[in-house]
N, C-alpha and C positions, 0 to 999 in steps of 0.2 A: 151243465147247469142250465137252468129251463132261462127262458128269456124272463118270466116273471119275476126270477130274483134280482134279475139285473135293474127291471123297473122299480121296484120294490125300495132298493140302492140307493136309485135313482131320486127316488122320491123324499127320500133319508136325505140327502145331499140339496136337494130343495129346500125342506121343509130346515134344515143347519142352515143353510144363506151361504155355503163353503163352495170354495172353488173344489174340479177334480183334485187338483195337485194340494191342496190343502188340507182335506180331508181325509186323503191319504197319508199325510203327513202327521195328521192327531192322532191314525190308528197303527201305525208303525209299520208301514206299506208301502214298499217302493212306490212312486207315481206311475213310473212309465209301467210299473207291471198293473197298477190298479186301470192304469187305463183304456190295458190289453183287456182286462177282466170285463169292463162294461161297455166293451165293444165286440164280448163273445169271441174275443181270441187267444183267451187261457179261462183255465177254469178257476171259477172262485171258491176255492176250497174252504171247508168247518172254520178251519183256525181263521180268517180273512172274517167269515162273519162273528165268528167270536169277540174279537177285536173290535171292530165294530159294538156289536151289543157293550161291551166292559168301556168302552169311551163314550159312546152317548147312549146307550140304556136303550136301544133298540133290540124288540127279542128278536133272540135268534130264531125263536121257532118262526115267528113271523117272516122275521126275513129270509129264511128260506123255504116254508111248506105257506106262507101267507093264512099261517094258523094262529089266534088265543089276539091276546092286546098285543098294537103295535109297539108297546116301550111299557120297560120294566115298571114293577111298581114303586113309585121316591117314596124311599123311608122317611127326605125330608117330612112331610105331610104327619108323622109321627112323633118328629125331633120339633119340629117348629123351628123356631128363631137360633136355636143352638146347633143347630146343621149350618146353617148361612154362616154363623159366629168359628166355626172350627172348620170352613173349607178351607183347601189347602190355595194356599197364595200361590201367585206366577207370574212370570214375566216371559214374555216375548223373544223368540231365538231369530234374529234376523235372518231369511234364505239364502245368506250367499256367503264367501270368506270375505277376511281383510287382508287385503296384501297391499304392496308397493305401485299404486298406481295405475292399474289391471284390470278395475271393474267399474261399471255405473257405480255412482251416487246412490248408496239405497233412501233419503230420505221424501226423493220425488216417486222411485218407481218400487218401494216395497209399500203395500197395505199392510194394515192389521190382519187380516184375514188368510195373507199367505204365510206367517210367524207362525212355528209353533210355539204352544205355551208352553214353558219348563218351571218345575217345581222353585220357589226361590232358594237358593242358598241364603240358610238364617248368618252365618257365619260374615256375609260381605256386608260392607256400608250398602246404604239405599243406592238403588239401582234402578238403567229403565230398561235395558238390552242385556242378550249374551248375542256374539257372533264367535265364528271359528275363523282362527287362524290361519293363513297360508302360509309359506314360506318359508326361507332361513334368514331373512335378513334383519330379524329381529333376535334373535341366538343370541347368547343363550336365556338370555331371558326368556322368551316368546318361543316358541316351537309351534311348527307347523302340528295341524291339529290340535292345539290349546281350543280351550272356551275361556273367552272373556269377557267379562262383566263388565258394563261400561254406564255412564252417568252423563248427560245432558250437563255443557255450563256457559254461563250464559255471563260470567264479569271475569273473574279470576282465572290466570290460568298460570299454574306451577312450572316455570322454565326449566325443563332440563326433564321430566316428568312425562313418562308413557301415554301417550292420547290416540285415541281416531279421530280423523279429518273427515267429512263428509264433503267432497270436491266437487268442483263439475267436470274432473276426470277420475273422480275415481275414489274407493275409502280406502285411507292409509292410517297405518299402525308406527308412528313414531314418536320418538322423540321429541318435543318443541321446544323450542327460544325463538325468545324475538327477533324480525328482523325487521323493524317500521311496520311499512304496510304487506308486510309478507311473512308467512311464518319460516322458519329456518327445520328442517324437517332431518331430524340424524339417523342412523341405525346406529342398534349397538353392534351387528357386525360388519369389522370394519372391511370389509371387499365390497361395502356397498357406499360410493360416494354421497353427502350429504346435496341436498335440492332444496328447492324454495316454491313455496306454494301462496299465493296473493291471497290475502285475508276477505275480498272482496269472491271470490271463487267459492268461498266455502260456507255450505250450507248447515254444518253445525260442527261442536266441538262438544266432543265425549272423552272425561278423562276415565281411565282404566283403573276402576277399584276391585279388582279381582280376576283369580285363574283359576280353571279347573284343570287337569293334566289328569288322562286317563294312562300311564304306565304300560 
C-alpha cells in the first residue's frame, strides 16, 4: 500500500479531531493493528478502507487511488431536518473493564473522544455509559464479559442495589450500604470478602440499570 493512502488516513484522522486508537475503534479495527498499518508495517487492506468509508463517509476511491470527492455524497442535504430527527442515538462505551479494584478511575483519565459510541438500548431506563465487565466476583449476577448500562446519581442511593464506584483506586462493580462515611462495598460471590471504600475517594456513583450478555 503506497504511502499516500497512509497520508490520505491520515488526513481523515485529522480533519475527525480522533485519536489513532479511537478511530480505530469507530471502524472496528484492532488499534495496535491500525497502528501497524500507518506506520507501513502491515498492509491496509479493501475491507480496512471500506470501513472507514461506511463510518465516516470517506470514498474509498479517494482513499485509496486519491480519485473523485474526498466524502460520500449526504443524502442529509435531500432529507433535511428528518435525517437529524431519525439519527440513531448513542451512548458512549467506556475503554476499559470494571472489576474489583484493578484499575484507574476512568472519570479523570477517559475522554469523550476515546469511547466508542453504541447504539442505545431503547429497552433500558435513561442511561450515560456501558462498560464491560471483568471478573467473577460479581456471579451470578454479573459475568465477566457482560455489558453494563449504568446512570450518574448524584442524591439517592438504593442500599443493597448493584452500582460502579468511580475511586481513586479504581472502578468497582458492587454491591452498596451504608457505612457513615464509607461505602460498605459486597459481592454476591461469596469467596470474595466485603471491603469499605471512603465516600470522600469517590469521584462518582453509577447505579446499574441494565445488561447485555452476549451467550
Amino acid at each position: 500500500m503506497s504511502e499516500s493512502v497512509i497520508n490520505r488516513i491520515e488526513a481523515a484522522l485529522e480533519f475527525e479531531t480522533l485519536s489513532t486508537t479511537a478511530f480505530a475503534r469507530r471502524i472496528g479495527v484492532d488499534p495496535g493493528n491500525f497502528h501497524k498499518m500507518l506506520a507501513g508495517k502491515q498492509k491496509i487492506t479493501d475491507l480496512t478502507l471500506r470501513k472507514i468509508e461506511s463510518t465516516f463517509r470517506y470514498s474509498f476511491e479517494w482513499l485509496k487511488y486519491g480519485e473523485g470527492e474526498m466524502m460520500l455524497p449526504d443524502s442529509s442535504e435531500e432529507q433535511g431536518q428528518e435525517t437529524t430527527s431519525n439519527a440513531e442515538e448513542t451512548r458512549p462505551r467506556i475503554p476499559m473493564t470494571v472489576a474489583a479494584g484493578t484499575l484507574c478511575g476512568f472519570s479523570e483519565s477517559v475522554k469523550m473522544y476515546d469511547c466508542e459510541q453504541i447504539p442505545v438500548v431503547k429497552a433500558f431506563p435513561k442511561y450515560d455509559y456501558t462498560i464491560i465487565v471483568k471478573g467473577d466476583s460479581m456471579e451470578p449476577k454479573f459475568q465477566g464479559g457482560d455489558e453494563i448500562a449504568i446512570r450518574k446519581v448524584t442524591s439517592i442511593v438504593e442500599w443493597g442495589k448493584p452500582y460502579v464506584l468511580d475511586t481513586a483506586d479504581g472502578a468497582v462493580l458492587k454491591r452498596l450500604y451504608d457505612g457513615g462515611e464509607k461505602f460498605r462495598c459486597v459481592s454476591f460471590n461469596k469467596e470474595y470478602p466485603d471491603f469499605e471504600v471512603c465516600k470522600s475517594d469517590v469521584f462518582g456513583v453509577y447505579k446499574v440499570v441494565g445488561l447485555i450478555r452476549i451467550e
